[in-house]
KOLLUM-607278 format. One line per 10 residues: number of its first residue (from 1); their letters; for each residue x negated, y negated, z of N, C-alpha, C. Coordinates in nm, 4 decimals, m for minus. Layout:
KOLLUM-607278
NUM	a	X Y Z X Y Z X Y Z; ...
***
This chain:
KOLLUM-607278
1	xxxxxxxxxx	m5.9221 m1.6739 11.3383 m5.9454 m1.7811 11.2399 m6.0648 m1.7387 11.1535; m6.0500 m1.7422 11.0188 m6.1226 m1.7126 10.9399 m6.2848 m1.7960 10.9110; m6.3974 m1.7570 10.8804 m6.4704 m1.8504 10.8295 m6.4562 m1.9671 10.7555; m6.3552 m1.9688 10.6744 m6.3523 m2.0876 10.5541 m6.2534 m2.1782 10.6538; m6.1695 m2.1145 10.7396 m6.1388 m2.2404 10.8144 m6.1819 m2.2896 10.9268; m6.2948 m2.1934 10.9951 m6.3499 m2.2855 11.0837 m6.4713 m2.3834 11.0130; m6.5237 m2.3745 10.9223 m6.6087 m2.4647 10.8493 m6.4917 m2.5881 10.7913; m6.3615 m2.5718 10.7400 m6.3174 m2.7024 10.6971 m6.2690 m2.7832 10.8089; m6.2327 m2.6575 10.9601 m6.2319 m2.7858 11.0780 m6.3651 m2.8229 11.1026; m6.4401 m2.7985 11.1244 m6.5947 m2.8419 11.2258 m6.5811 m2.9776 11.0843
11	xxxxxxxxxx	m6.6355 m2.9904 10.9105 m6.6645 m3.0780 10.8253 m6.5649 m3.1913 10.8985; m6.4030 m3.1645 10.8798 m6.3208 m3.2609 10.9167 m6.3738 m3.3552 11.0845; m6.3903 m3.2417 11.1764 m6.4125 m3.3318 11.3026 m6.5691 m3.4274 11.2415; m6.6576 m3.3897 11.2251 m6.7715 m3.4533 11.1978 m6.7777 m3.5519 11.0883; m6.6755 m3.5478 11.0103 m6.6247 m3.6943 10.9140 m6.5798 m3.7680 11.0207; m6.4901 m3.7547 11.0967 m6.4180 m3.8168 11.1589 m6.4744 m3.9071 11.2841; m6.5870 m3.8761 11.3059 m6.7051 m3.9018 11.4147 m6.7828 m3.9958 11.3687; m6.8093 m3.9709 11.2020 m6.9313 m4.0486 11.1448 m6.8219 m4.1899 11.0997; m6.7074 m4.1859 11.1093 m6.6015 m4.3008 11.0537 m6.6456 m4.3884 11.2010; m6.5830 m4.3079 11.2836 m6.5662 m4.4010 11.4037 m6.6926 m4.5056 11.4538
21	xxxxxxxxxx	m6.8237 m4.4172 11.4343 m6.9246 m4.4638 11.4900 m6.9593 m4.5888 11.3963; m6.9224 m4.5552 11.2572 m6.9444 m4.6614 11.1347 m6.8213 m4.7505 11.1313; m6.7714 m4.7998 11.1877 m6.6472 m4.9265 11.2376 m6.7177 m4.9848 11.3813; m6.7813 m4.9279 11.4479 m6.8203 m5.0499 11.5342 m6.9902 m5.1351 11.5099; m7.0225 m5.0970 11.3683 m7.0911 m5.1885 11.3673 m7.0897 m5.3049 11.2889; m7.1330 m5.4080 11.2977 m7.0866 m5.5351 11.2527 m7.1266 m5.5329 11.1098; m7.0189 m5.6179 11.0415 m7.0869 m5.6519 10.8837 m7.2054 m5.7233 10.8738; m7.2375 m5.8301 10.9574 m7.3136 m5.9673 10.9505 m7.3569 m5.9255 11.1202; m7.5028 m6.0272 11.0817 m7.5834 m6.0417 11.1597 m7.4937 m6.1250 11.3202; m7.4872 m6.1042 11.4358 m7.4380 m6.1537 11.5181 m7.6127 m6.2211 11.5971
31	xxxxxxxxxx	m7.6025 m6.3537 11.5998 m7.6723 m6.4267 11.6986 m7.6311 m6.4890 11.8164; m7.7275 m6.4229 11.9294 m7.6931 m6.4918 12.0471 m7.7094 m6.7044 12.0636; m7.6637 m6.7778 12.0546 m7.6513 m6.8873 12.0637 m7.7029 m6.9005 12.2115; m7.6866 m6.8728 12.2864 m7.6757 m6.8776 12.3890 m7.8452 m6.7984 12.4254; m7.8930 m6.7305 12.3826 m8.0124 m6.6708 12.4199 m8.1246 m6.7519 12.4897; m8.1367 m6.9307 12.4491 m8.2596 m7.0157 12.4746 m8.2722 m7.0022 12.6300; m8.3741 m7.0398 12.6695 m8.3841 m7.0093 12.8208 m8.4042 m7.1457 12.8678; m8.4516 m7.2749 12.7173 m8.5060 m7.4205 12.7328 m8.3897 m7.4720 12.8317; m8.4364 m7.5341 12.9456 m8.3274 m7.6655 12.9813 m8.2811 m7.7731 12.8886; m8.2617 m7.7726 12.7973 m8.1900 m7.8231 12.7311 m8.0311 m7.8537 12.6642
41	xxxxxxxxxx	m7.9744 m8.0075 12.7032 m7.8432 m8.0501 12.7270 m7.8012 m7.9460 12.5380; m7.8884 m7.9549 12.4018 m7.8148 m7.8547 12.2948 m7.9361 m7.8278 12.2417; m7.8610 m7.6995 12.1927 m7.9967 m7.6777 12.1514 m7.8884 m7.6741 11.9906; m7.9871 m7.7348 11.8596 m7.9425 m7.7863 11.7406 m7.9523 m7.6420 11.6785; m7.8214 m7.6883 11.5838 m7.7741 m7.5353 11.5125 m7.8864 m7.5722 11.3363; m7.9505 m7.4611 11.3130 m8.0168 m7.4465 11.2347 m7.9932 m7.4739 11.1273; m7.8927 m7.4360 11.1263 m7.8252 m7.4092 10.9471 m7.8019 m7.5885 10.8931; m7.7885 m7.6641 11.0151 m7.7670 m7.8465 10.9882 m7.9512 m7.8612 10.9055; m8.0469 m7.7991 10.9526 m8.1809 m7.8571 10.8879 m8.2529 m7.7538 10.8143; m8.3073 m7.8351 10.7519 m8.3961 m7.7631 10.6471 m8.4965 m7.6311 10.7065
51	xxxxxxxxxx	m8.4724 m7.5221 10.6032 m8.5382 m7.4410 10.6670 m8.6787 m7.4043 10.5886; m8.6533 m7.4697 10.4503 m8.7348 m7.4238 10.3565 m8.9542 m7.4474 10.4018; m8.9681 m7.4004 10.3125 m9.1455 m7.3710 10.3501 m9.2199 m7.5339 10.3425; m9.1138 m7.6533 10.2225 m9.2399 m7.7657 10.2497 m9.1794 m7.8523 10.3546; m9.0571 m7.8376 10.4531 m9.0648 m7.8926 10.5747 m9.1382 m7.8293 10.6845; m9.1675 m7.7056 10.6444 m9.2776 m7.6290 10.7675 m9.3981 m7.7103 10.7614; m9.4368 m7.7432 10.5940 m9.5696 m7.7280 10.5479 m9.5956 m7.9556 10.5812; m9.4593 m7.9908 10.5625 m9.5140 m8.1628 10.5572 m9.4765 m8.1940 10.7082; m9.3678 m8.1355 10.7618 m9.2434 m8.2064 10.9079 m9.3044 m8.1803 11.0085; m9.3849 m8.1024 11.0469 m9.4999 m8.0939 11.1664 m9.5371 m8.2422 11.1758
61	xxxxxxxxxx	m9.5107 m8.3441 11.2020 m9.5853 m8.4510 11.2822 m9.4667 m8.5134 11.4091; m9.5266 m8.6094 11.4297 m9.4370 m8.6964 11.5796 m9.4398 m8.8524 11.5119; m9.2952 m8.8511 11.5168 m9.2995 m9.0061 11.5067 m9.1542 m9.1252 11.5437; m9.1713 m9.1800 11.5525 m9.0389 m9.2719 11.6075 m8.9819 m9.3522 11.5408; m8.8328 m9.3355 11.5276 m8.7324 m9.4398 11.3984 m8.6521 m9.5205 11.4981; m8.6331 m9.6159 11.4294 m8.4984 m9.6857 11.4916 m8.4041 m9.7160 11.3588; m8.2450 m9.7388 11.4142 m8.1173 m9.7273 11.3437 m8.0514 m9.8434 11.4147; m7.9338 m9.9085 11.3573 m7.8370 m9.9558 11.3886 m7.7789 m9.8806 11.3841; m7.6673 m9.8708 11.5584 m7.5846 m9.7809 11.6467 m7.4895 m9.7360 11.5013; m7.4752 m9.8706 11.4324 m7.3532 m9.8891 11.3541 m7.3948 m9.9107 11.2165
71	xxxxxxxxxx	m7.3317 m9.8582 11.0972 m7.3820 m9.8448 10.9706 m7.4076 m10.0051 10.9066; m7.3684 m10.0632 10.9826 m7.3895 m10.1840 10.9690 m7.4904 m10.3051 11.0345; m7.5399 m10.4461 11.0434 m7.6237 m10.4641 11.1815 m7.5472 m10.5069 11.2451; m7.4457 m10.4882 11.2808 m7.3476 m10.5911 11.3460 m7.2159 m10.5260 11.3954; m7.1729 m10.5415 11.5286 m7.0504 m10.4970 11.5961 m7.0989 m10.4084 11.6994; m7.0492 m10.3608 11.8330 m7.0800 m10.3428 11.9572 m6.9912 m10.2314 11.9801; m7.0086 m10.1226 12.0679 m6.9126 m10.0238 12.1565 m6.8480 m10.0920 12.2379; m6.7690 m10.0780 12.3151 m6.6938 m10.1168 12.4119 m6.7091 m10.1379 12.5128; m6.7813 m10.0088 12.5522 m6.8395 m9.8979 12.6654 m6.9615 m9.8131 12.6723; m7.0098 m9.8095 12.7683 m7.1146 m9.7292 12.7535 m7.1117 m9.6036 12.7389
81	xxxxxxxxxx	m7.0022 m9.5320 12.7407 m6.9695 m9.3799 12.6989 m6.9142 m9.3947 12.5678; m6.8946 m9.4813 12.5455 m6.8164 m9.4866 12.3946 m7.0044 m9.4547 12.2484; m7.0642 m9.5902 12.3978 m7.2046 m9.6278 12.3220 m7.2936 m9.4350 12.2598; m7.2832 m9.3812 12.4136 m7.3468 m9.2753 12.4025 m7.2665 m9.1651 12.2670; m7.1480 m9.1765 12.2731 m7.0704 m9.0668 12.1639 m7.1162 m9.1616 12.0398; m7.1297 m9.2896 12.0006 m7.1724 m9.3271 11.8838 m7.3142 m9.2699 11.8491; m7.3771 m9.2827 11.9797 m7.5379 m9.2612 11.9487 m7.5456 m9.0555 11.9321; m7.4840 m9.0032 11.9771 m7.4807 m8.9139 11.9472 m7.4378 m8.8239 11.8174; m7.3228 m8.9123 11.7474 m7.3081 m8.8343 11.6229 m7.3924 m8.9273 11.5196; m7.4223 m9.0855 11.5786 m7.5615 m9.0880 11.4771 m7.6886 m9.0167 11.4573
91	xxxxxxxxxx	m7.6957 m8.9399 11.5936 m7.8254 m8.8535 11.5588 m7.7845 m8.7039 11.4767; m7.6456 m8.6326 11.5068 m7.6089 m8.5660 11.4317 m7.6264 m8.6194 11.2371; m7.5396 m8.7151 11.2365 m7.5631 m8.7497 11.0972 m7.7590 m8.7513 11.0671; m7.8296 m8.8214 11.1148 m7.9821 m8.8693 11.0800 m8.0055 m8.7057 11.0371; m7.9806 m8.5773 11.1656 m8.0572 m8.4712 11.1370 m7.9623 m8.4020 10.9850; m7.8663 m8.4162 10.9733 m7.8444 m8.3601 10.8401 m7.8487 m8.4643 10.6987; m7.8573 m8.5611 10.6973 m7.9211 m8.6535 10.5742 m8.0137 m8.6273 10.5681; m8.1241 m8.6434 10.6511 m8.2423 m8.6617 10.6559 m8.3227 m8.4992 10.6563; m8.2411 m8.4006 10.7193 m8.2960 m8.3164 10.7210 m8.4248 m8.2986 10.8583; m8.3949 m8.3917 10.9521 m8.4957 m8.3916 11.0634 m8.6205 m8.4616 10.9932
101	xxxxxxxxxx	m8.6416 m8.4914 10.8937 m8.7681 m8.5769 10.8663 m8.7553 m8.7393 10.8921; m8.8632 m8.7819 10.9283 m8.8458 m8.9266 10.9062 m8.8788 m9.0163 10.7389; m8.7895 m9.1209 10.7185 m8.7357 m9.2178 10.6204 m8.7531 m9.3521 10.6116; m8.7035 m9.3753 10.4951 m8.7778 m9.4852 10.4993 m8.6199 m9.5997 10.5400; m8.5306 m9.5714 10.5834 m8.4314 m9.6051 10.6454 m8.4309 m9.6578 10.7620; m8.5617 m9.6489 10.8666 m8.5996 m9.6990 10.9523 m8.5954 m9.8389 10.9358; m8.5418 m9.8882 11.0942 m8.5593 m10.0749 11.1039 m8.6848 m10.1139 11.1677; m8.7475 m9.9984 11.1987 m8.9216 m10.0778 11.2231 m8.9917 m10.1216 11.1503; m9.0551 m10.1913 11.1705 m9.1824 m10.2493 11.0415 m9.1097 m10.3373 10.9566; m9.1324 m10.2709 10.8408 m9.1317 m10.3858 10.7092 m9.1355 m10.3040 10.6004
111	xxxxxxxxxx	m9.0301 m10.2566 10.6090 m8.9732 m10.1311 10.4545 m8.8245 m10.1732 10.4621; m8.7718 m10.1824 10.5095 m8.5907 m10.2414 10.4920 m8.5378 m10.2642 10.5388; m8.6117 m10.4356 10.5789 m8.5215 m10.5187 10.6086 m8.4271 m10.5995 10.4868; m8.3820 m10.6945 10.4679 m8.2973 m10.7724 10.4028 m8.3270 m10.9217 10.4171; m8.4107 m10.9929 10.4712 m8.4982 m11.0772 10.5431 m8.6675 m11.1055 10.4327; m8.7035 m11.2036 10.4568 m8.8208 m11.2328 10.3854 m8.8967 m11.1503 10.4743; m9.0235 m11.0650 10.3547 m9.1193 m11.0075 10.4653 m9.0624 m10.8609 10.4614; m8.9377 m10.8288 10.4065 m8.8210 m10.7604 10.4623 m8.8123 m10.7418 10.6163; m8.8195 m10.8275 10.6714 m8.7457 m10.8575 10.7986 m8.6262 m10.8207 10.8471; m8.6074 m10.8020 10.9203 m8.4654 m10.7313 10.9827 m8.3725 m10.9155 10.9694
121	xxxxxxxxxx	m8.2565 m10.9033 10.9076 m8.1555 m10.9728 10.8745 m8.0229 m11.0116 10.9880; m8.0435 m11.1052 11.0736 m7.9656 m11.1411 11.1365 m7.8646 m11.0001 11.2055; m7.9248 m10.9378 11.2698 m7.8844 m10.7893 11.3318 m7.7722 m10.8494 11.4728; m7.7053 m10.8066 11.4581 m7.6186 m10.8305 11.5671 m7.5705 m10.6547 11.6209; m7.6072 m10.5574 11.6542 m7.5731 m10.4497 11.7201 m7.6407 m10.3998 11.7935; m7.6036 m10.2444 11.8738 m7.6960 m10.1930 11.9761 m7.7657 m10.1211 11.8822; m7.9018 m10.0218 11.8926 m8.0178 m9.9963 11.8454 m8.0081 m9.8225 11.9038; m8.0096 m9.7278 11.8085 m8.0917 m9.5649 11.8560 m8.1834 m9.5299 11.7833; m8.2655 m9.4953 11.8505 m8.4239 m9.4548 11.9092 m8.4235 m9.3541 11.8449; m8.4353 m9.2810 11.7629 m8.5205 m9.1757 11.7314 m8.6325 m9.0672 11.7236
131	xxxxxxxxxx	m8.6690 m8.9998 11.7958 m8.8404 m8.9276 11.8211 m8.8064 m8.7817 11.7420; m8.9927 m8.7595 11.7393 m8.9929 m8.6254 11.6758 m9.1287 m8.5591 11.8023; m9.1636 m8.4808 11.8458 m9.3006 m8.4163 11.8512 m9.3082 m8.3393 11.8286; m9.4696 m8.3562 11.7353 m9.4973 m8.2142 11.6559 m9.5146 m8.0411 11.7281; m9.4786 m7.9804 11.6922 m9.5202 m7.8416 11.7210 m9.6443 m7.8174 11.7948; m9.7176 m7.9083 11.7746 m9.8130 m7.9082 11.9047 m9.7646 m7.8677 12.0440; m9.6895 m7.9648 12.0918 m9.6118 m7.9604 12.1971 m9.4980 m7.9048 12.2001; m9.4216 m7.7728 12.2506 m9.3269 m7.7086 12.1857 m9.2875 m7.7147 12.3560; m9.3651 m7.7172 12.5137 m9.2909 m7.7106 12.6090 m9.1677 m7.8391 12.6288; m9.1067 m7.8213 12.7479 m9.0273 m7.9460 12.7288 m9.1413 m8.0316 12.8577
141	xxxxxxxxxx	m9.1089 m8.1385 12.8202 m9.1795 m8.2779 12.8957 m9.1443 m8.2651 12.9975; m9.2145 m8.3221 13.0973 m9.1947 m8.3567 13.2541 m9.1434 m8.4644 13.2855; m9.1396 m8.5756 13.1652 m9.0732 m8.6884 13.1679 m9.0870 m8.8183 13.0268; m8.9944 m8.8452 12.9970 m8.9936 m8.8992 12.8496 m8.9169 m9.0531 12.8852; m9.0017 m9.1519 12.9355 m8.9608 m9.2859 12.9364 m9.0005 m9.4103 12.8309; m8.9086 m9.5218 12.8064 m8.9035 m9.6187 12.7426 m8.8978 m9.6865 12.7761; m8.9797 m9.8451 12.7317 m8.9583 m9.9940 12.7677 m8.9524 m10.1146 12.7059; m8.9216 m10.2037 12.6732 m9.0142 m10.3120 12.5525 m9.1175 m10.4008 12.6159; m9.2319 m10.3911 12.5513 m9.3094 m10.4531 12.5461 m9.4020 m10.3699 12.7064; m9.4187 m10.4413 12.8101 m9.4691 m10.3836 12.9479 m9.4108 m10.4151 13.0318
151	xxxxxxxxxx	m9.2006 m10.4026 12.9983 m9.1066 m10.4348 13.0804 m9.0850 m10.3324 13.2000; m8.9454 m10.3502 13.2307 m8.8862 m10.2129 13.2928 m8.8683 m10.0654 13.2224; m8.8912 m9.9957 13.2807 m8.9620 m9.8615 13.2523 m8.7852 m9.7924 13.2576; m8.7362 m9.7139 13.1664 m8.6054 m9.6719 13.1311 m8.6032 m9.5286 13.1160; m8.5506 m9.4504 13.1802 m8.5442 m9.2945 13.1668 m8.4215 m9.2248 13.0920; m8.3346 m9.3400 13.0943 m8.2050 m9.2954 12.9498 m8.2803 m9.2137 12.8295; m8.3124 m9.0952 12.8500 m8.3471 m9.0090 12.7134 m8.2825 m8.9323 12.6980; m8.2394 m8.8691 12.5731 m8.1828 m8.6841 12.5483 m8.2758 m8.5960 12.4882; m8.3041 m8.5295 12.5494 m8.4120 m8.3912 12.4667 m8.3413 m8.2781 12.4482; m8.3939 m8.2795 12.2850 m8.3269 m8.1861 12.2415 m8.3643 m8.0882 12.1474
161	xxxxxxxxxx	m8.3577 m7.9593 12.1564 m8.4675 m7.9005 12.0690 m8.3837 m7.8852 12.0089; m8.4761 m7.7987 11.8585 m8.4660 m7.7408 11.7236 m8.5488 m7.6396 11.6964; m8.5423 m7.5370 11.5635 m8.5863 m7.4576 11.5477 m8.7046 m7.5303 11.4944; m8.7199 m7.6784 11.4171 m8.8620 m7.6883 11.3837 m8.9116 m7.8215 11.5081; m8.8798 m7.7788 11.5935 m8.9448 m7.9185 11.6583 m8.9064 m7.9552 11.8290; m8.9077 m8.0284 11.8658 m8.8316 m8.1002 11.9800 m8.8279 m8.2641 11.8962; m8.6766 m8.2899 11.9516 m8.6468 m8.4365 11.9601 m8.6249 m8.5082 12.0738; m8.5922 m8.6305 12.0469 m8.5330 m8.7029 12.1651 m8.4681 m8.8319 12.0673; m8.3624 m8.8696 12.1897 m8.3082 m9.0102 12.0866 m8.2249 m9.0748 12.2316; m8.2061 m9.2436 12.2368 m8.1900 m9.3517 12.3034 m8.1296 m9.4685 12.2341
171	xxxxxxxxxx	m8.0481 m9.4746 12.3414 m7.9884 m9.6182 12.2608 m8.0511 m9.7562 12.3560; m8.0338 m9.8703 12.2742 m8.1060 m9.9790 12.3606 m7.9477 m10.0753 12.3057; m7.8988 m10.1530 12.4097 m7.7589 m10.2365 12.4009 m7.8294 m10.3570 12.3405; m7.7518 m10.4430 12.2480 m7.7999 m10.5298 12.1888 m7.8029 m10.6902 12.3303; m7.7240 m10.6701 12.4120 m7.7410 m10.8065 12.4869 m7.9063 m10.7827 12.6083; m7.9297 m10.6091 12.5944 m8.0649 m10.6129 12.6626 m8.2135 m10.6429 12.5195; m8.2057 m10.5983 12.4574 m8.3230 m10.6038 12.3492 m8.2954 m10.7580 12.3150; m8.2217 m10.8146 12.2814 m8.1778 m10.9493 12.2051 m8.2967 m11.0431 12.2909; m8.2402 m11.0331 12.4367 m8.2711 m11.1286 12.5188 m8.4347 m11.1315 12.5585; m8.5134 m11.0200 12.5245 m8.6249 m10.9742 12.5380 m8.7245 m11.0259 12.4389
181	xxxxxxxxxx	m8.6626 m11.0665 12.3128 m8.7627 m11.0920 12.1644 m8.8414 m11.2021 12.2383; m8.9831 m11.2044 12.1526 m9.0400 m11.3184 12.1439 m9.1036 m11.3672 11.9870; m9.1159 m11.4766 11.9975 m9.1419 m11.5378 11.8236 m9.3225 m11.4834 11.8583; m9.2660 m11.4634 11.6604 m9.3955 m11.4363 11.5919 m9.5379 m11.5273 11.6164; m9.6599 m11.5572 11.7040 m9.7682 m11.6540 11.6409 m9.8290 m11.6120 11.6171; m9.9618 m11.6881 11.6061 m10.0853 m11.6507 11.6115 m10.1716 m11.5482 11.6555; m10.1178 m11.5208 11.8130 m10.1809 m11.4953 11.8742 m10.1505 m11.3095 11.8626; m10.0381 m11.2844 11.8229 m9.9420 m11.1428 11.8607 m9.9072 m11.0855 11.6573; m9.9937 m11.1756 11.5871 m9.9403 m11.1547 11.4178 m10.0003 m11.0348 11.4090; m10.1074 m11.0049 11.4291 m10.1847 m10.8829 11.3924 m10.1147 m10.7383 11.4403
191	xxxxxxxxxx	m10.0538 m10.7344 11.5383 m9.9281 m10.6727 11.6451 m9.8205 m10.6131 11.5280; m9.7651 m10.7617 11.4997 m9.6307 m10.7608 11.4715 m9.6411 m10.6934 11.3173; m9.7621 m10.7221 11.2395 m9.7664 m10.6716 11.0959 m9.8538 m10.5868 11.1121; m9.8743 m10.4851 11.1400 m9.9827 m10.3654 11.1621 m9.9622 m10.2862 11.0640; m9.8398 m10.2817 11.0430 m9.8087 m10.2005 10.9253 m9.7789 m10.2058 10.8084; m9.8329 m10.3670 10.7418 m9.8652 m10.4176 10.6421 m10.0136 m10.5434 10.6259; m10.1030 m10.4511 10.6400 m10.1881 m10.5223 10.7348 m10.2562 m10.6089 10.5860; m10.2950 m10.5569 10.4871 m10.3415 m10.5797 10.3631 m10.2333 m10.7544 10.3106; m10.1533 m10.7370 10.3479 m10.0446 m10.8634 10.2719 m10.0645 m10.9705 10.4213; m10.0863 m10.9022 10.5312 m10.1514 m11.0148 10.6028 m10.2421 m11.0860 10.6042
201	xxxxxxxxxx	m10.3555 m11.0269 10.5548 m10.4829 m11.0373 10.5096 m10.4866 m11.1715 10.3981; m10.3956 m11.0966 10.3543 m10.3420 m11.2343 10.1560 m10.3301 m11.3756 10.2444; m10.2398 m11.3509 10.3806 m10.1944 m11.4824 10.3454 m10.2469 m11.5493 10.4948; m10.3188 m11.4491 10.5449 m10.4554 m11.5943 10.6066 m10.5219 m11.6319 10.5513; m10.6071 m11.5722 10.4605 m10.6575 m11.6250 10.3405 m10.5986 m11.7322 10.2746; m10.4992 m11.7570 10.2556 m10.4343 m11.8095 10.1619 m10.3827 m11.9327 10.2716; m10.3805 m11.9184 10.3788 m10.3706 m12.0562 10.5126 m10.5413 m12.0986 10.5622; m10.6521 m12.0715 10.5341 m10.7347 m12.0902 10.4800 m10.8213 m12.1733 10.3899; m10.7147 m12.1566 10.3214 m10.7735 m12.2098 10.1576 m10.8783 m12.1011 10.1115; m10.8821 m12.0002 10.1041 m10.9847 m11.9105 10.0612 m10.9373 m11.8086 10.0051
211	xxxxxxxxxx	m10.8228 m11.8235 9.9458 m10.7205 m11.7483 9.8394 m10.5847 m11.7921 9.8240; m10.4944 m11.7306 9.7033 m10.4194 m11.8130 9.6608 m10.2885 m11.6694 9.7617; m10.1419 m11.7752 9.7693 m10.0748 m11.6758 9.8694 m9.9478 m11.7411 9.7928; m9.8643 m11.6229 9.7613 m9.7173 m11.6772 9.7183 m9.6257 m11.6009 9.7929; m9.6378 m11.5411 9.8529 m9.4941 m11.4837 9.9702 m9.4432 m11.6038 10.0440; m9.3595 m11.5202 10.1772 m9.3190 m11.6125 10.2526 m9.4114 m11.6297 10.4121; m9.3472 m11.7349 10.4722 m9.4456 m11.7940 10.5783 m9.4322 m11.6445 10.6373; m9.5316 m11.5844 10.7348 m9.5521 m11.5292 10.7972 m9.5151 m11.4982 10.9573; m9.5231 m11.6282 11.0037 m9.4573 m11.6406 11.1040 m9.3210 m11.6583 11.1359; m9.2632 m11.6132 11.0472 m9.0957 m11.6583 11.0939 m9.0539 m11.5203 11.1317
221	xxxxxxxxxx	m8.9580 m11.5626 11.2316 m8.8925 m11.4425 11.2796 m8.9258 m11.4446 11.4474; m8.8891 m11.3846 11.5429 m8.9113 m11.2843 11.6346 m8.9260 m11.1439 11.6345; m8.9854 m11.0624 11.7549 m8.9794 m10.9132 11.7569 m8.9918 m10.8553 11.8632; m8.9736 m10.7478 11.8794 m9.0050 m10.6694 12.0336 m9.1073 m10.5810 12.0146; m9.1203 m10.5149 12.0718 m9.2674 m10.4115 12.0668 m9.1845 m10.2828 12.1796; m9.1246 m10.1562 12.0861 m9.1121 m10.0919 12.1882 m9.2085 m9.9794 12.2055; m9.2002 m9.9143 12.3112 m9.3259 m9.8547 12.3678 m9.2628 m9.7254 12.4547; m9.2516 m9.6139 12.3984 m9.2272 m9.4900 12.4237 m9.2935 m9.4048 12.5339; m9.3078 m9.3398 12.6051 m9.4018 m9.2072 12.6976 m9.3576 m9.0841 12.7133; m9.3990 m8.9700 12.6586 m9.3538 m8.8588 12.6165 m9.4972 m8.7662 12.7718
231	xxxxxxxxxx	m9.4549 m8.7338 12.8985 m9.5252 m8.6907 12.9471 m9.5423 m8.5578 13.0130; m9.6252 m8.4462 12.9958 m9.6228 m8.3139 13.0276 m9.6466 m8.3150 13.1820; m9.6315 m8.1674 13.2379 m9.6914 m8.1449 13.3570 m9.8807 m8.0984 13.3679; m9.8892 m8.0752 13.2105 m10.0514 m8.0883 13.2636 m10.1044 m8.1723 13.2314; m10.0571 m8.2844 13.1882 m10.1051 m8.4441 13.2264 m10.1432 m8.4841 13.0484; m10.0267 m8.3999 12.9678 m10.0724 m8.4193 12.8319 m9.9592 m8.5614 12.8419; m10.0010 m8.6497 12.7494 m9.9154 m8.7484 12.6654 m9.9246 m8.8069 12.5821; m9.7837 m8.7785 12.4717 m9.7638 m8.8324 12.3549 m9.6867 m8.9968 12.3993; m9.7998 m9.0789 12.2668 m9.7176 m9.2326 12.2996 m9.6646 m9.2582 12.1798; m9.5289 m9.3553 12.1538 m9.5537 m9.3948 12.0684 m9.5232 m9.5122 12.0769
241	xxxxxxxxxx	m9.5424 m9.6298 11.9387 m9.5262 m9.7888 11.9785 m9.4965 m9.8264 11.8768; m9.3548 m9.8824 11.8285 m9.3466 m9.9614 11.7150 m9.2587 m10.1206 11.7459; m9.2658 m10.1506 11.6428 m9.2388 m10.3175 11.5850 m9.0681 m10.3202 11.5119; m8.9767 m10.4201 11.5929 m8.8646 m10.4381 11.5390 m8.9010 m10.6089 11.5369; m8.8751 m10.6620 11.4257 m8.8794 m10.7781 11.3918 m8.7069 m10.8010 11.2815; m8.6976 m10.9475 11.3670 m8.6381 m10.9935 11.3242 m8.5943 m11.1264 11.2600; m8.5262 m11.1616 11.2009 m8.4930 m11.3135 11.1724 m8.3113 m11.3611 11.1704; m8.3198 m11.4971 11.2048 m8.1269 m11.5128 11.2452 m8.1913 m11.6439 11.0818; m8.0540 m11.6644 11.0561 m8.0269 m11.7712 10.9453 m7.8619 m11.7580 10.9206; m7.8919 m11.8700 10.7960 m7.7529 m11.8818 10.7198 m7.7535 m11.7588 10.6120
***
């Protein structure tokens, strides 16, 4: 065999080598899904939340929302597994609207209700819980319980991480929270409006006689006070505590 053809076999085998080796590698990036080591029931697919630099730079905090189960305030699950698959693709939906931030869509406080005061409006459904903690805390908890007010202590939680955070989310059944409210007085107002503390201010004043007040009475309504515990094994804990107020009418 001549020179010129052992050089066009050896070129041919060594094309033929550099083909093969260049077909088993992938076009696109392959990620292990499966890689987290967290005990965690899911771990949330990225591409659902924001990845950009001003949720790095604002979404770092911890804080707690509540939702009606149902896009509406009114109507019930069946079942309590039915309850949990509702509460579950409501937290799916919250993290891609919302983008994992908290809104002003929340039924705590006194941003949107439908109710004087904006008060929560004759609500007839079950209730999910919402949490965030900040990047501070990135281990998972040793234990994450809920109660209203300084009731029975409830361990129904789901934790669930993300690439910017840990969550958690809970549903509360409307015939247990319902039965729990207590009316607004005197004694619990400062409580119940904490988070409009300035327009409270107006209208003691204004029950007083020591300023003029045109809203509505203050005291109307009931509310609960729920009360969160987010607790580590080295004895760190995040709390949190908010205000669902409500009012029934025509």
């Amino acid at each position: 065999m001549n020179s010129i053809v052992k050089y066009c076999l050896i070129l041919f085998l060594f094309s033929a080598c550099a083909q093969e080796e260049t077909s088993q590698v992938p076009d696109t990036d392959v990620v292990d899904t499966n890689s987290t080591e967290l005990p965690s029931d899911i771990v949330l697919d990225s591409a659902e939340l924001d990845t950009n630099d001003e949720f790095l730079a604002n979404g770092d905090s911890s804080w707690l929302q509540g939702y009606y189960l149902f896009d509406d305030n009114w109507g019930e699950a069946e079942n309590e597994s039915e309850i949990e698959k509702y509460a579950s693709e409501k937290f799916r939906k919250f993290l891609k609207w919302s983008k994992g931030k908290p809104n002003e869509k929340s039924i705590f406080g006194h941003q949107s209700g439908a109710g004087p005061n904006n008060i929560q409006w004759n609500p007839e459904t079950d209730l999910i819980c919402i949490g965030r903690v900040s990047n501070e805390r990135l281990e998972i908890p040793k234990r994450v319980t809920w109660r209203i007010f300084n009731g029975e202590v409830n361990k129904s939680v789901t934790w669930e991480v993300s690439p910017h955070g840990n969550y958690f989310h809970f549903y509360i059944q409307r015939e247990y929270w319902q039965k729990l409210q207590r009316k607004v007085t005197m004694e619990n107002i400062d409580r119940v409006y904490s988070d409009i503390p300035e327009q409270l201010q107006e209208w003691k004043m204004g029950l007083a006689g020591e300023g003029e007040y045109y809203g509505f009475d203050m005291l109307l309504g009931q509310y609960i006070e729920l009360n969160v515990m987010v607790e580590y094994d080295d004895g760190g804990i995040v709390e949190f505590s908010e205000i669902l107020h409500t009012l029934y009418g025509e």
